[in-house]
N, C-alpha and C positions, 0 to 999 in steps of 0.2 A: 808866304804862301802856306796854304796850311792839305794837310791829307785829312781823308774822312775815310770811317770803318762804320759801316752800317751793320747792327746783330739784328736777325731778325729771329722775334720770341713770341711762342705759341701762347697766347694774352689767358689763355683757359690754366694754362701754367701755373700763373701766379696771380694775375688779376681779379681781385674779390677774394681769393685766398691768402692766406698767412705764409706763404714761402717768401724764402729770399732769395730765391734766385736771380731777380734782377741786380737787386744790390752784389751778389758774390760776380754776375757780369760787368759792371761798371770797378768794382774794386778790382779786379783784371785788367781791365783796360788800363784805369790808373797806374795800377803797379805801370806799365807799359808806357807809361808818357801821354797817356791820352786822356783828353777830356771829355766829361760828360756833356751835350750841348743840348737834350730834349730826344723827343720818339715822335712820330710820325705812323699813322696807322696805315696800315700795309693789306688787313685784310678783313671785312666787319661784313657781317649777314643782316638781311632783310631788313630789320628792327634797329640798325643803326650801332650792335654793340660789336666791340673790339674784338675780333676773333685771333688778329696777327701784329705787335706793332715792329717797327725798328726803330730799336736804341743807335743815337747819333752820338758818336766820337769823332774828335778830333785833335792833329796834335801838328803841330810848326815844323815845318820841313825846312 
């Protein structure tokens, strides 16, 4: 069986820009036991672009 940790990240954050924030979020997680498994868009305006996603974790309980 497994757990999941969904982070949800403001996509204006880092997406199309040069931060790493998602990366220092998933190497967090790791350290943690958990794995990275994909993001899921959480919140996108009019025009179809990504305003919010969640990064999916999970780890073996």
């Amino acid at each position: 069986m497994f757990q999941y940790e969904y982070v949800n990240v403001k996509v204006g954050s880092f997406w199309g820009a040069r931060s790493e924030e998602h990366r220092e979020i998933i190497d967090k997680y790791a350290a943690n036991g958990y794995r990275y498994v994909g993001f899921i868009p959480a919140n996108m305006d009019s025009y179809g672009k990504y305003k919010e996603i969640d990064l999916i974790f999970e780890k073996e309980v």
